[in-house]
C-alpha positions as CSV (number, residue, x, y, z in Angstrom):
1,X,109.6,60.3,114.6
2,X,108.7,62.7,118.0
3,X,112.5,62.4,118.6
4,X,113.7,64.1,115.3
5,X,110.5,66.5,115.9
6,X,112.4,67.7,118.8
7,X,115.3,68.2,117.1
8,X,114.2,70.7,114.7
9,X,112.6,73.2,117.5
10,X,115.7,75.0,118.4
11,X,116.1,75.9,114.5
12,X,112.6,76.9,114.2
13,X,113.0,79.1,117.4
14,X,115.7,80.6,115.6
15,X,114.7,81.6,112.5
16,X,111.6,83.1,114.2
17,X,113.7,85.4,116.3
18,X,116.1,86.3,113.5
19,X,113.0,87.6,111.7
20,X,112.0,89.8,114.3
21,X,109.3,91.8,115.3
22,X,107.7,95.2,116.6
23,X,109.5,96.4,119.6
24,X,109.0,98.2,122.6
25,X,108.6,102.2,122.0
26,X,107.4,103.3,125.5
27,X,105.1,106.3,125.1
28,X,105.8,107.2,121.5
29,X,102.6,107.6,119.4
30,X,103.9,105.0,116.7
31,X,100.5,105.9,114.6
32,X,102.0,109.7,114.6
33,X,105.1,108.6,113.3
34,X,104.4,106.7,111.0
35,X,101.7,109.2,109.9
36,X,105.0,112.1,109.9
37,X,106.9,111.2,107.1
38,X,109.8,113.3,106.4
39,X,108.7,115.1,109.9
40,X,106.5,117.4,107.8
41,X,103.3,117.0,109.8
42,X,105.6,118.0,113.2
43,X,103.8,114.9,114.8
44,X,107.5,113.1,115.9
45,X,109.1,116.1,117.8
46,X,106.3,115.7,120.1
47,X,107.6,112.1,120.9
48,X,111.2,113.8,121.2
49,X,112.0,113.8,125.1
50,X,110.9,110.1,125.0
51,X,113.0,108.7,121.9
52,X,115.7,110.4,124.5
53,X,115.0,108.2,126.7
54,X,114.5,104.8,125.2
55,X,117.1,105.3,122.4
56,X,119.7,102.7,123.7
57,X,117.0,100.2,124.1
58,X,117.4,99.7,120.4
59,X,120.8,98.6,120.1
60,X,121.6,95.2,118.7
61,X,117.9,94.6,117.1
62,X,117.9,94.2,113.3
63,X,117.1,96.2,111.0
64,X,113.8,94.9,109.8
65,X,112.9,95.4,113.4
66,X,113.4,98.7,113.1
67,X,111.3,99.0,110.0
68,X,108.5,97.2,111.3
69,X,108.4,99.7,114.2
70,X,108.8,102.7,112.9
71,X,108.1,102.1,109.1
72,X,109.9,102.7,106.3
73,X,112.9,105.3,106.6
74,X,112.6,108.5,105.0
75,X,116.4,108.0,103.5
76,X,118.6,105.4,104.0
77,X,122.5,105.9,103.2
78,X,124.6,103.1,102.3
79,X,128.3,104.0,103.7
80,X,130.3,101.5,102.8
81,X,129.7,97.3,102.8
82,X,129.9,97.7,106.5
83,X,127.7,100.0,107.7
84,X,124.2,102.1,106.5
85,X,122.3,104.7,108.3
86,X,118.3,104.9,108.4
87,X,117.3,108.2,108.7
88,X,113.6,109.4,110.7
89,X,113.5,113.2,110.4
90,X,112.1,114.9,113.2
91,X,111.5,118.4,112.0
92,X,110.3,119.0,108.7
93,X,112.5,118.3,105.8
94,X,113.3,119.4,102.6
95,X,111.4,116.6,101.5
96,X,108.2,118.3,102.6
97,X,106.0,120.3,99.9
98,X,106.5,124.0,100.6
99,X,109.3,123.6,102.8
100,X,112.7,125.1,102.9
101,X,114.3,124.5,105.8
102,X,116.9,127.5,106.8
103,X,119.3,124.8,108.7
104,X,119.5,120.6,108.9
105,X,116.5,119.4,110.2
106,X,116.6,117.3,113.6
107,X,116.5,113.6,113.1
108,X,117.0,110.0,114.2
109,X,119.7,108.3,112.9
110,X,120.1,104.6,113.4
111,X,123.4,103.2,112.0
112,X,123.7,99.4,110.9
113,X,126.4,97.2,111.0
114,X,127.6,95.2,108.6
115,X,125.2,92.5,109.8
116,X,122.2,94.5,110.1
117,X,122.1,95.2,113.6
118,X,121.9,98.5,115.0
119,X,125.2,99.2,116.8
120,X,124.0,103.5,117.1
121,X,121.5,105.7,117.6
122,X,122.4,109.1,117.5
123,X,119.5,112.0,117.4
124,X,121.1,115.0,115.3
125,X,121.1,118.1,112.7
126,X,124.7,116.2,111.2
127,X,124.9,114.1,108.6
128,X,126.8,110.6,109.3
């Protein structure tokens, strides 16, 4: 009985890592951010020179990762079967009551792979 026990710990481990979790956000206020949506509040920009820094740090991890982190996106775009963007504005939005923003606001894009793994994160006033 123990043996077969044993057995089944590898497959536990992994569907507890495929699940995923919070990760690490170095000095960003994750209660701002989450508190920012659509950036209208101008609480993320302050987290900007840090989300520089620890961008990269995100590739590979899955999406719902990413949502557990930093919360819901404020738009996700589906670009094909292969690949979707989840988009974290920065700067206020047009989203944002009483706003009309004169150019693109900045924002966090992170861009999914066909398996749900980030593989790109770009910060940006484009559009993917």
């Amino acid at each position: 009985m123990r043996k077969h026990f044993l057995q089944f710990i590898p497959v536990f481990l992994l569907i507890l890592s495929a699940c995923g979790g919070k990760l690490e956000t170095g000095n960003i206020n994750i209660e701002n951010w989450k508190a920012d949506r659509y950036g209208c509040k101008g609480l993320r920009i302050q987290d900007l020179d840090e989300l520089e820094k620890i961008k990269n740090s995100f590739l590979g991890e899955n999406n719902q990762s990413i949502i557990k982190t930093f919360g819901r996106p404020d738009r996700v775009e589906l670009v094909d079967k292969s690949q979707s963007f989840f988009f974290y504005f920065l700067e206020p939005s047009q989203d944002c009551d009483g706003v009309k923003p004169e150019k693109e606001p900045l924002r966090v894009l992170f861009r999914m792979n066909a398996i749900s793994k980030v593989s790109e994160v770009t910060i940006t006033t484009l559009n993917p």
